[in-house]
ROMINU-938203 format. One record per residue (C-alpha): residue in one letter; x, y, z. Coordinates in nm, 4 decimals, padded with zeros to 6 digits. Example, Ala and Ser with C-alpha at 12.3 -4.5 7.8 and 13.67 -1.06 7.14 Angstrom:
 r       px       py       pz
 A  01.2300 -00.4500  00.7800
 S  01.3670 -00.1060  00.7140
***
This chain:
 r       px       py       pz
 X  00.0000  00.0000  00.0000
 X  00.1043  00.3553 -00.0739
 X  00.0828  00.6582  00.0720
 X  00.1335  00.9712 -00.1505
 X  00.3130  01.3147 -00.0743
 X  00.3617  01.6135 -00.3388
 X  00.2184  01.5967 -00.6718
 X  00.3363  01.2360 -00.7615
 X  00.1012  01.0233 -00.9544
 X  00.0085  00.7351 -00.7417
 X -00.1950  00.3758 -00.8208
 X -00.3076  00.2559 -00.4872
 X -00.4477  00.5697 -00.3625
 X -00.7239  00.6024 -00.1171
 X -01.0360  00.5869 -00.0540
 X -01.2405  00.9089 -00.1568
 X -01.5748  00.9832 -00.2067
 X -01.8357  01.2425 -00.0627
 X -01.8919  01.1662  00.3172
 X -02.2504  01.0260  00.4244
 X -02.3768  01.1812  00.7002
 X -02.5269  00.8801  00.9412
 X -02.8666  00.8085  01.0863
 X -02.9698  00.6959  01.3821
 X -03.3305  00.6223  01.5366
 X -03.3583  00.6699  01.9071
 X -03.6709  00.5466  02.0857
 X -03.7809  00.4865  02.4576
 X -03.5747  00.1929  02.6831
 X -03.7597 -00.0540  02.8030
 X -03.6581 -00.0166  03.1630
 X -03.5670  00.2575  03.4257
 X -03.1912  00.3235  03.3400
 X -03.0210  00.4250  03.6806
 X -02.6971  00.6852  03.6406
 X -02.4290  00.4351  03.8377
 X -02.1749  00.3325  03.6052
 X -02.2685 -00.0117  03.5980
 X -02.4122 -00.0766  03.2390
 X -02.6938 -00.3451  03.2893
 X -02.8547 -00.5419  03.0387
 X -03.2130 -00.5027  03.0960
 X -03.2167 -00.1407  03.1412
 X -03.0211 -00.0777  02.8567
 X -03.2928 -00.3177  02.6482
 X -03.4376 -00.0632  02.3754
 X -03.1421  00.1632  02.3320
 X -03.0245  00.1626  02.0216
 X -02.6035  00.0820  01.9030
 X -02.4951  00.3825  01.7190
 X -02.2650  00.2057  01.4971
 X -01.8906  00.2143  01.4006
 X -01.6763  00.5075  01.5058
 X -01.3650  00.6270  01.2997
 X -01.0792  00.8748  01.3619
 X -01.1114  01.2098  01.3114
 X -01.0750  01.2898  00.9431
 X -00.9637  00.8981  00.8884
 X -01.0733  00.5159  00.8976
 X -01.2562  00.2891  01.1442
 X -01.1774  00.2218  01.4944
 X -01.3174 -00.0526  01.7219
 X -01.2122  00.1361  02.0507
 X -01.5500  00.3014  02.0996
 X -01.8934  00.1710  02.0838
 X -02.2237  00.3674  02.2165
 X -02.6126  00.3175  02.2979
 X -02.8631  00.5836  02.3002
 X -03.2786  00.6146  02.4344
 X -03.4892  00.8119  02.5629
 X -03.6974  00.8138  02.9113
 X -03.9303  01.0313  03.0320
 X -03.6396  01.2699  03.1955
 X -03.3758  01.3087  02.9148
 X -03.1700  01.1537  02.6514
 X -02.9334  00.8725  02.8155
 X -02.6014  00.6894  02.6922
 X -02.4000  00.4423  02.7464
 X -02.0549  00.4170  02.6358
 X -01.7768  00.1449  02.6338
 X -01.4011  00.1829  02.5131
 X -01.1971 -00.0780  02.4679
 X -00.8622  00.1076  02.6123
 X -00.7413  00.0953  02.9584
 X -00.8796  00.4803  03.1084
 X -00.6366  00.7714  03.1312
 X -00.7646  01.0560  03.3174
 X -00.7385  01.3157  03.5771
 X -00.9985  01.5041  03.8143
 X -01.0045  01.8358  03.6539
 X -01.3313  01.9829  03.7933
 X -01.6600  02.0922  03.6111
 X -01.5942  02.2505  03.2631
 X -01.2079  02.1743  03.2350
 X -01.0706  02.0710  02.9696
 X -01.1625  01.6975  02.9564
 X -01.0612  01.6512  02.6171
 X -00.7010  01.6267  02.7198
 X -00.7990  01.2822  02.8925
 X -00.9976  00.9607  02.8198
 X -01.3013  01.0824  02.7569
 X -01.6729  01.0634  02.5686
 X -01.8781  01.3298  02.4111
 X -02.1875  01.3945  02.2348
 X -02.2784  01.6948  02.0608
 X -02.6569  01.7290  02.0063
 X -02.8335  02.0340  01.7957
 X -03.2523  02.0217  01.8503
 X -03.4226  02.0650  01.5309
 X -03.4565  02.4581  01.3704
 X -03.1995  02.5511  01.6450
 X -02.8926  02.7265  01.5395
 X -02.7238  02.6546  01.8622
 X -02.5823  02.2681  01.9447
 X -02.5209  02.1409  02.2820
 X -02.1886  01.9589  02.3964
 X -02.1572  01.7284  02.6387
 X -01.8002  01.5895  02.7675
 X -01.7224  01.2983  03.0530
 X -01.3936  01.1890  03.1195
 X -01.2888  00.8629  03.2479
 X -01.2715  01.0281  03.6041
 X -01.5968  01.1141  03.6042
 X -01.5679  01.5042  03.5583
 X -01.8325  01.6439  03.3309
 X -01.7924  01.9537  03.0968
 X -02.1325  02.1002  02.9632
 X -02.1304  02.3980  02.6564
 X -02.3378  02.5741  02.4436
 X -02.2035  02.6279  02.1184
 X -01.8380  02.6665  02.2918
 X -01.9383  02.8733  02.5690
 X -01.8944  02.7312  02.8759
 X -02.1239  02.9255  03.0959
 X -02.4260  02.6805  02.9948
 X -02.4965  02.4233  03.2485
 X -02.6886  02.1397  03.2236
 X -02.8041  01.9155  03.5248
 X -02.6365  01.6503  03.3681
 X -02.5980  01.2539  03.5495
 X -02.2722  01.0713  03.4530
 X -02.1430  00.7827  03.6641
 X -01.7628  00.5797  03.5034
 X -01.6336  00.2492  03.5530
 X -01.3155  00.0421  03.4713
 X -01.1728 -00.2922  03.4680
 X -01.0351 -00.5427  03.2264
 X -00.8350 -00.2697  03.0119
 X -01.2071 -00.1216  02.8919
 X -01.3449  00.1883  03.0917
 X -01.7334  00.2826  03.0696
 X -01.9512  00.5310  03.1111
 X -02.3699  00.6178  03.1724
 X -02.4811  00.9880  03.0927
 X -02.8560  01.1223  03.1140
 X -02.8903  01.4554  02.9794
 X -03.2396  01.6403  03.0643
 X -03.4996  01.7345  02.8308
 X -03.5301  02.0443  03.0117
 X -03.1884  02.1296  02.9609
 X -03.1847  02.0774  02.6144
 X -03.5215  02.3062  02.5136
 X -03.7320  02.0437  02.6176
 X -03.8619  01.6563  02.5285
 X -03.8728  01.6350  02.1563
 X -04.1651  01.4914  01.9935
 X -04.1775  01.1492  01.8216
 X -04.0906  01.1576  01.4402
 X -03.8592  01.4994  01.5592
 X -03.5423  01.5290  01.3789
 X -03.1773  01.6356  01.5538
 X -02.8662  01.6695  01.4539
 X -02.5847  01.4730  01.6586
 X -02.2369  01.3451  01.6902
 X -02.0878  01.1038  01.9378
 X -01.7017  01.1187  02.0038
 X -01.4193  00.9572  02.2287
 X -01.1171  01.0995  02.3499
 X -00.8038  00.8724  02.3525
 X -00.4600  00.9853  02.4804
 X -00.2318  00.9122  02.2781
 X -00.4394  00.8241  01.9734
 X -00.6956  01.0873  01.7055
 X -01.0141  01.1383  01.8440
 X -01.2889  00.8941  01.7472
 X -01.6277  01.0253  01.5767
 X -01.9381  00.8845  01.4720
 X -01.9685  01.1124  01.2211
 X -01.7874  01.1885  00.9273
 X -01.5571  01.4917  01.0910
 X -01.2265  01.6596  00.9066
 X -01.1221  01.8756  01.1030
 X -01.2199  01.9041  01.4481
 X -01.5826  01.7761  01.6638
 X -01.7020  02.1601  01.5699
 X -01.8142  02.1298  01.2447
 X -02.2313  02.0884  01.2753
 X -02.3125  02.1177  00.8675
 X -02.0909  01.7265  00.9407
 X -02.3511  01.6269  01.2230
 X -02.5633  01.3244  01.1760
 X -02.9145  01.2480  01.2307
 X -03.0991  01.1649  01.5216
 X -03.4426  01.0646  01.4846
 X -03.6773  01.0354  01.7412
 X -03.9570  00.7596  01.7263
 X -04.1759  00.5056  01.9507
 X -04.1528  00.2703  01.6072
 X -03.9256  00.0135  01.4621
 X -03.5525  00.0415  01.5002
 X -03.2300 -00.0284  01.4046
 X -02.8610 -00.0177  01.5382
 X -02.4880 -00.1725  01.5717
 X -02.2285 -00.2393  01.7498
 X -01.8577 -00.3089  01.5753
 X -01.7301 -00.5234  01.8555
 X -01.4085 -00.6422  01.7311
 X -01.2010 -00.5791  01.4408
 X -00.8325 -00.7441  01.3231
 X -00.6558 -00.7305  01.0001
 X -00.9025 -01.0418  00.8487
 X -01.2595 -00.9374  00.9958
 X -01.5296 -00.7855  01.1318
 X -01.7605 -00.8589  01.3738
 X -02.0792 -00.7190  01.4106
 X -02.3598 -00.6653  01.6420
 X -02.6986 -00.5669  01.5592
 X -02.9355 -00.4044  01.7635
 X -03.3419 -00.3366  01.6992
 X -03.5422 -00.5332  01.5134
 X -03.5267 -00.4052  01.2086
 X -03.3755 -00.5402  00.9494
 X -03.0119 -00.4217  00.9061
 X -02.7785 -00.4876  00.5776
 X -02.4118 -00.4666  00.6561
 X -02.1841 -00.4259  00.3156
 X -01.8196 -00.4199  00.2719
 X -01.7213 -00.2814 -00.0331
 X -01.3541 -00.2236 -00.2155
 X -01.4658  00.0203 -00.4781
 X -01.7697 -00.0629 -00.6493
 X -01.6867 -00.4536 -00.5472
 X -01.9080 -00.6532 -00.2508
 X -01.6315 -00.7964 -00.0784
 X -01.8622 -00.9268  00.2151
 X -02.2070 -00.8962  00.3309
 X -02.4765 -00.9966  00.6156
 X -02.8630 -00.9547  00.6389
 X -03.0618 -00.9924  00.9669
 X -03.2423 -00.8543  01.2737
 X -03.1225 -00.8209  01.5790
 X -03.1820 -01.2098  01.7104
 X -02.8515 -01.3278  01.5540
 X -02.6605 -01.2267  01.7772
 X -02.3331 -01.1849  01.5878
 X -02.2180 -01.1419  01.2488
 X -01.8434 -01.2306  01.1036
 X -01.7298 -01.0363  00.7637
 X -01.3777 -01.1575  00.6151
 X -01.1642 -00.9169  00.4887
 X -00.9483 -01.0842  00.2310
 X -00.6627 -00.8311  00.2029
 X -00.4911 -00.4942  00.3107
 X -00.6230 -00.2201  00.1304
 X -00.9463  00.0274  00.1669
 X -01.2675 -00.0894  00.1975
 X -01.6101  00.1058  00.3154
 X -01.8486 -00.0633  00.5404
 X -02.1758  00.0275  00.4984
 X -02.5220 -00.0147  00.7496
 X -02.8316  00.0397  00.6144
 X -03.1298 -00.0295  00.8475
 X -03.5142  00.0170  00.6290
 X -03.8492 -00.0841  00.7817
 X -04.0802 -00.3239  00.6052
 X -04.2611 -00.0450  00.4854
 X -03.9545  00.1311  00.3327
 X -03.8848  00.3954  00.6004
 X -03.4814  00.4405  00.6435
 X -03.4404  00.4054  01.0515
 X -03.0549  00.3727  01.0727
 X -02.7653  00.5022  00.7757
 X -02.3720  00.4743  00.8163
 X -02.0547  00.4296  00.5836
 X -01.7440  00.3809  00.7772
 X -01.4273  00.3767  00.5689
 X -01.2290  00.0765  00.6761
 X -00.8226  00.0850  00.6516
 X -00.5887 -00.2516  00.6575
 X -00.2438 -00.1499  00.6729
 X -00.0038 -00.4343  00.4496
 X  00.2905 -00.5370  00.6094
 X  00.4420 -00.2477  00.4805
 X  00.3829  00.0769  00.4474
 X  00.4801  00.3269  00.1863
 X  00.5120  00.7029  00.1571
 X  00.6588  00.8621 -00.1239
 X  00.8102  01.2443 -00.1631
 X  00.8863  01.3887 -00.4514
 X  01.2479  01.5583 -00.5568
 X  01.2374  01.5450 -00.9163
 X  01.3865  01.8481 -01.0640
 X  01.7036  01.9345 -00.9559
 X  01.7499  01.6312 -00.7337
 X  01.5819  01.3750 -00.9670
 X  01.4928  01.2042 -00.6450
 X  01.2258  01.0249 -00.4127
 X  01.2368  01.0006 -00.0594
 X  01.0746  00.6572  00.0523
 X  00.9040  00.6613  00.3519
 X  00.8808  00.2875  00.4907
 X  00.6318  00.1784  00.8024
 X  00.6642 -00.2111  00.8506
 X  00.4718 -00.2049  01.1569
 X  00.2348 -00.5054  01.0603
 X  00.5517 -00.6770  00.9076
 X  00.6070 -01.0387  01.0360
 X  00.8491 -01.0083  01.2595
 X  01.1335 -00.7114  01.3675
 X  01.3432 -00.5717  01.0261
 X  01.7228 -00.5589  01.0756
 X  01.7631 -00.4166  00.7003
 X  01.5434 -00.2567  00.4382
 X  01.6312 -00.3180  00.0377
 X  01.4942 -00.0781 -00.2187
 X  01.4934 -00.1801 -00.6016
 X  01.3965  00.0145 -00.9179
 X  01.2227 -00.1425 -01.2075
 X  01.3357 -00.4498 -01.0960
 X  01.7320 -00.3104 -00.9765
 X  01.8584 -00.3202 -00.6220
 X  01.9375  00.0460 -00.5671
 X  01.9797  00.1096 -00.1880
 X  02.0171 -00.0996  00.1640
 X  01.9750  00.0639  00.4907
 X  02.0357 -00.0694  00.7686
 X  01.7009 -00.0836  01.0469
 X  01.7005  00.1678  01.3493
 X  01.8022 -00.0692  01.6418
 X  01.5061  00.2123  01.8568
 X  01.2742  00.1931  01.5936
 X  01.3788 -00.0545  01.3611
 X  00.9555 -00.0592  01.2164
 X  01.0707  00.2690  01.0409
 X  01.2815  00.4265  00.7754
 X  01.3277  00.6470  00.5350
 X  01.6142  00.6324  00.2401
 X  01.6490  00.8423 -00.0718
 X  01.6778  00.7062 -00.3701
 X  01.7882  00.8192 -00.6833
 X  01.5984  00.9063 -01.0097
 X  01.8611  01.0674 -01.2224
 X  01.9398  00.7701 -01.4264
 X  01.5860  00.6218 -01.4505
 X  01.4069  00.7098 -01.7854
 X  01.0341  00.8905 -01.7762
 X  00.7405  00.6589 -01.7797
 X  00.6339  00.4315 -01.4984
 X  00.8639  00.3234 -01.2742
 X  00.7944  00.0590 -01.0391
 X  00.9746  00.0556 -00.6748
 X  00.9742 -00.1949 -00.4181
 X  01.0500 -00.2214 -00.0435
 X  01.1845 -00.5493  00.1182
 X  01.2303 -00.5973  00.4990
 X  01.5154 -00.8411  00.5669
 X  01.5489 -01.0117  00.9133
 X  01.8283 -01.3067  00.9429
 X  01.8945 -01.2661  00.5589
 X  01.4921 -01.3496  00.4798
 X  01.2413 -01.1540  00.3306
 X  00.9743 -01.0893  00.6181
 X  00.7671 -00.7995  00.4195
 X  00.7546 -00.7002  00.0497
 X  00.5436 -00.3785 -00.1083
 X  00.5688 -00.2776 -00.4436
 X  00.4237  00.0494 -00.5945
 X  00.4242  00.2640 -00.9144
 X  00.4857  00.5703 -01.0243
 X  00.4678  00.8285 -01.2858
 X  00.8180  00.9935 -01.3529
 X  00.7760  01.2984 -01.6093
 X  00.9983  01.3996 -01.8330
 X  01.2463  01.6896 -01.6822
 X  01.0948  02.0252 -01.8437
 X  01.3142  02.2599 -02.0690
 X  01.4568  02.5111 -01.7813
 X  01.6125  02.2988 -01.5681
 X  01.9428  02.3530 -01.6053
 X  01.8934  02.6737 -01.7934
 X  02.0649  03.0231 -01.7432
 X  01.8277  03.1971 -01.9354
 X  01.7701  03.5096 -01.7079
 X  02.0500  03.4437 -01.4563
 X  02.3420  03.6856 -01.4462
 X  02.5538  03.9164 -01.2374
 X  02.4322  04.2598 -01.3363
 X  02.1631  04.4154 -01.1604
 X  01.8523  04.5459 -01.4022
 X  01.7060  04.8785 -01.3101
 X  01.5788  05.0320 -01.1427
 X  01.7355  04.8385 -00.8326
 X  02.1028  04.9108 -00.7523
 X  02.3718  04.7503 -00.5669
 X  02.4280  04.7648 -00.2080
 X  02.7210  04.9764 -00.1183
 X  02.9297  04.9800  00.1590
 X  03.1506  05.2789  00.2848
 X  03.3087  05.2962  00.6331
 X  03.0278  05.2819  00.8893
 X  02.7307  05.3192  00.6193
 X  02.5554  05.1246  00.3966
 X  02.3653  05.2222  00.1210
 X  02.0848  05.0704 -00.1337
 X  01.8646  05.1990 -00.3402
 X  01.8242  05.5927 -00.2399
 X  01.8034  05.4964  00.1731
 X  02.1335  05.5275  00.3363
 X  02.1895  05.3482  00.7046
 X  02.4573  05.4993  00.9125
 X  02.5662  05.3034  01.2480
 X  02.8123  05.5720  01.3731
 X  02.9961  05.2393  01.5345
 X  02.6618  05.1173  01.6642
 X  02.5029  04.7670  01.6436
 X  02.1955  04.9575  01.5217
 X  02.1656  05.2215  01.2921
 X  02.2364  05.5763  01.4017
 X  02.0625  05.7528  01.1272
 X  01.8389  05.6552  00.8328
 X  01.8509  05.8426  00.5408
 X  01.5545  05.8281  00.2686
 X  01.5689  06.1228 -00.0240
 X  01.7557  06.3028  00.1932
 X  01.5250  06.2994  00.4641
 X  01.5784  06.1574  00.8469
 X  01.3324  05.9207  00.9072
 X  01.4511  05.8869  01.2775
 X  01.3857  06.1266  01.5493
 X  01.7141  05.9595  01.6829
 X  01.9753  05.6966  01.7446
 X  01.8240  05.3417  01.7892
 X  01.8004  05.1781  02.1358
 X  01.8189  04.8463  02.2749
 X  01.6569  04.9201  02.5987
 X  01.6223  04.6505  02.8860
 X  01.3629  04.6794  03.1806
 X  01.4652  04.4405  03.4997
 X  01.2502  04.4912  03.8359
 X  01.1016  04.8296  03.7249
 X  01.4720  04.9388  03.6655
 X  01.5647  05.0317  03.2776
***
């Protein structure tokens, strides 16, 4: 697989297409759901799975998974991440962000205003209305932790948010996660940053049919899946236009398997429509395998006729000691792993000698004299254009109207202004068609307990 830099031409490139925004239908639970950070099974029953999450402005993650209802006193979550909880107490409305944390970001219907929620995996909460800070919802979180996962409950009132929407109502919503260490994860399709609204989902509200997911595990050869609701939900993988895998069902089979049958891009898609045609839950996750290895190329061809090659054999099978780099079929460079980070490298290679067309370069990672990892990409080299290597326009005179600088004792001059340092680090006197333009000798002045 290979990354691109600069204006190379790359085969292999990824994924891209116009970003769906999801859907998700949020009904009543079935049971009273009590704020104590002990997720329960029963009075969870009726919430629906929001989906798949992905990193901010980039592919699937499995870390985060979410649930979402309604009762009759607000809008209540639960959240589990798969990653063992870093956090400090910081206090209402600090900045949570910096820890382990969850968020949701929720915008009632015809408002222009969007509510954000934040609760870290100490249990702090951070409340704001479009980014101010001084809005303060009575909001109920309770965390827990154990096993390497953390997880958190959250009601948010009704009253706090404008009041209890009606059924068939229509929000807009995200749900994040924080991760130190790691992008933030979104449900929706975010670039940037979690403040972007016009990239909010949909949250519909009704007492009807349903449908949800859960993406409980991932690897580098599946997915698995678990749907909630029951309505029925179509899950798709796709590599291009290509069904690579795909499972139909309601919510009684408990758990669904997709192969993925190589590195590369894929898109998973989850489509949840009512016997009677009405769309209840939308979402297309782009999913990203990393091969064993990893390239990224940079461009240097003009006057180095180069290309720096990135390598990243972290999914390689087992730890390089050397990397080998061939052109169009010819060994052109070895380098030698980084005993600290021997996963990564970088080597230059040369161009100057290769003729214009395709060119094809591969990456081998060598441990105990073996090939453990081999990638293999291509190219477009262009032809080298007319001017380099041209003088045309290059020479020692100056044209006018600029002149020379000139130096003469203490002063120098260019172009009508004339500096004078009278044996000064900074100029004395500056002279501009024969006019002072200071009032007087520059200063370097230093201020030290009140004392110049």
């Amino acid at each position: 697989m290979i990354v691109c830099a600069g204006v190379l031409m790359c085969v292999g490139a990824a994924w891209a297409q116009a970003p769906v925004l999801p859907l998700v239908t949020v009904g009543p639970v079935d049971g009273p759901v009590t704020i104590d950070g002990e997720i329960g099974g029963s009075e969870w029953a009726g919430a629906t799975g929001v989906g798949a999450f992905m990193e901010l402005g980039g592919a699937h993650s499995p870390l985060c998974g979410c649930r979402v209802g309604a009762d009759d006193r607000g809008l209540v979550l639960a959240w589990a991440v798969a990653d063992t909880p870093t956090a400090e107490r910081r206090g209402r409305d600090g900045p949570l962000w910096l820890d382990d944390a969850v968020e949701v970001f929720l915008q009632p219907g015809g408002s222009a205003e969007y509510y954000q929620v934040i609760v870290n995996a100490a249990g702090d909460v951070a409340d704001l209305r479009t980014r101010d800070a001084s809005w303060n919802a009575d909001v109920e979180a309770a965390v827990g932790a154990g096993g390497g996962r953390w997880w958190a409950e959250v009601r948010i009132p009704w009253a706090d948010l404008g009041g209890r929407p009606q059924w068939g109502d229509r929000w807009r919503v995200n749900f994040a996660c924080d991760v130190v260490g790691r992008k933030p994860l979104t449900w929706a399709p975010m670039q940037a940053g979690f403040h972007e609204p016009e990239r909010f989902g949909e949250m519909r509200f009704s007492e009807g049919p349903r449908a949800g997911a859960f993406v409980v595990d991932r690897s580098d050869t599946m997915l698995m899946i678990a749907p909630t609701g029951g309505v029925r939900l179509d899950v798709t993988l796709l590599r291009g236009d290509e069904v690579v895998a795909q499972a139909v069902g309601q919510h009684h089979q408990p758990l669904w398997v997709l192969g993925i049958p190589e590195p590369g891009h894929y898109l998973l898609r989850l489509a949840g429509v009512t016997e009677g045609g009405e769309e209840v839950f939308r979402q297309e996750v782009p999913v990203y395998v990393k091969p064993p290895i990893e390239l990224t190329l940079r461009k240097g061809l003009l006057e180095a006729m180069a290309v720096i090659v990135g390598i990243d054999a972290e999914k390689a099978d087992g730890v390089p000691e050397s990397y080998r780099v061939a052109v169009n079929g010819e060994q052109v460079a070895t380098v030698a792993a980084d005993p600290d980070e021997p996963r990564l490298a970088s080597v230059t290679v040369s161009l100057a000698a290769i003729e214009p067309g395709e060119v094809t370069l591969a990456v081998e990672a060598l441990a105990g004299g073996e090939v453990i990892a081999r990638e293999e990409t291509r190219f477009e080299l262009p032809p080298q254009p007319a001017y380099v290597g041209s003088e045309i326009g290059m020479s020692d005179e100056l044209p006018a109207p600029w002149t020379p600088v000139e130096a003469e004792g203490d002063a120098v001059r260019c172009w009508g202004r004339e500096y004078a340092f009278d044996g000064r680090a900074l100029p004395a006197r500056i002279t501009t068609a024969d006019a002072q333009v200071l009032a007087g000798p520059m200063r370097l002045v230093t201020v030290s307990g009140g004392r110049h």
